[in-house]
N, C-alpha and C positions, 0 to 999 in steps of 0.2 A: 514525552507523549507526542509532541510534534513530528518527531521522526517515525515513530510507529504508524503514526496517521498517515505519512507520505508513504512509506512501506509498504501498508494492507493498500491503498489505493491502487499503488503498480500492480498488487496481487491480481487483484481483482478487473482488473485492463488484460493483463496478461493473459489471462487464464479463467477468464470468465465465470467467476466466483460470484454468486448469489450477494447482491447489498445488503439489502433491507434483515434487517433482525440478526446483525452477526455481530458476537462477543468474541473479546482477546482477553488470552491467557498467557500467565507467564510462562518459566521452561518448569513450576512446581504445580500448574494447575489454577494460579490463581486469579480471579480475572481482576483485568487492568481497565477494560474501558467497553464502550459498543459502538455500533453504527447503527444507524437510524435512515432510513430514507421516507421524504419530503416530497414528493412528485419529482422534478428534474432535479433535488441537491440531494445529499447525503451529506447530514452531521455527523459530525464525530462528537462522544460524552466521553468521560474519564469514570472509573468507577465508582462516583460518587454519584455522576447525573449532571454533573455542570460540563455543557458545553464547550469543548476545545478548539474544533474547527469544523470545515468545510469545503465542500468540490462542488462544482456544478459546470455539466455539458456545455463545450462550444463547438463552433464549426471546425475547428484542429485538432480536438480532443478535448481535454481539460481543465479548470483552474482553479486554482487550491486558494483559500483566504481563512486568518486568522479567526478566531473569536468573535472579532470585533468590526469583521467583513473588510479588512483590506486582506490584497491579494498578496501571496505570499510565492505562488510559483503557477508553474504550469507543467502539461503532461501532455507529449505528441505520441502517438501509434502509430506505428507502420508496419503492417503483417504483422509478426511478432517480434516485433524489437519497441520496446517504450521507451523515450527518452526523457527525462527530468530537466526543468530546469528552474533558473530560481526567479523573484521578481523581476531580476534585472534583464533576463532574459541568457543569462549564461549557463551553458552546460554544467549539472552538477553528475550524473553518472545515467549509467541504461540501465536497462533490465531485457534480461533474452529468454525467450521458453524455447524450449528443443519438442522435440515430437512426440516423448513421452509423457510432458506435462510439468516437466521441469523448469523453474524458472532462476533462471541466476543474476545475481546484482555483480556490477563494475562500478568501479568509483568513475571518476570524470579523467582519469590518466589510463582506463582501462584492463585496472587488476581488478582480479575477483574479491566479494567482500561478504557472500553469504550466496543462500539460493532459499528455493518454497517448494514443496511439492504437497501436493491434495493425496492424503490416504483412503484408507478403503472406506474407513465411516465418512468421507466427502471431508474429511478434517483439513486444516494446509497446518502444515509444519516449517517453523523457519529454524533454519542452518546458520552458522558462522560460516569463515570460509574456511576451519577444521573441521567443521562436521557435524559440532556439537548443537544441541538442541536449545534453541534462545526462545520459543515461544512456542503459540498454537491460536489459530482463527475457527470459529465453529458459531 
């Protein structure tokens, strides 16, 4: 659930994806969690309701924190490149949208390792980096 949380975050940096009231689904429809937005943070719930993490605005971009409010990573923009990184403050991978709306994940060595893109009912869809269909945001 953690990784999904860091995930839909990047989406939504990326590609300016609507916060407040968005549910994830798996790649058979079924939902896995929501986000919730708070004035300046955005929770993240798992699908039961309990709380799993949290982002909240700084002057560089982002910071991601646990459950239990320690911080867990952060998230810089720049045009369209988002970079990850972890508490320690070391690069864990990017994320790049191209012009169509596409946005593709690199691990921290630089290989591809998925992508997202927003369909016509405003949906985002995530990719492996075969192609195959691993989830859905709405």
């Amino acid at each position: 659930m953690k990784k999904l949380f860091l995930i839909l975050f990047t989406i939504f940096l990326t590609i300016n994806f609507a916060l407040c009231n968005t549910n994830s689904y798996d790649a058979y429809g079924q939902k896995t969690g929501s986000f919730r937005q708070n004035g300046s943070i955005i929770n993240q719930y798992d699908r039961y309701g309990s709380k799993t993490g949290s982002f909240k605005k700084t002057q560089s971009g982002y910071n991601l924190y646990d459950r239990y409010g320690a911080k867990t990573g952060s998230y810089k923009t720049t045009g369209t490149t988002t970079t990850q990184y972890d508490k320690y403050g070391a690069k864990v991978g990017t994320y790049k949208t191209n012009s169509n709306g596409v946005t593709t994940k690199y691990d921290k060595y630089g290989q591809k390792t998925g992508s997202f893109k927003k369909d016509s009912s405003g949906r985002i869809v995530e990719y492996d980096k075969y192609g195959r269909k691993v989830r859905s945001y709405k």
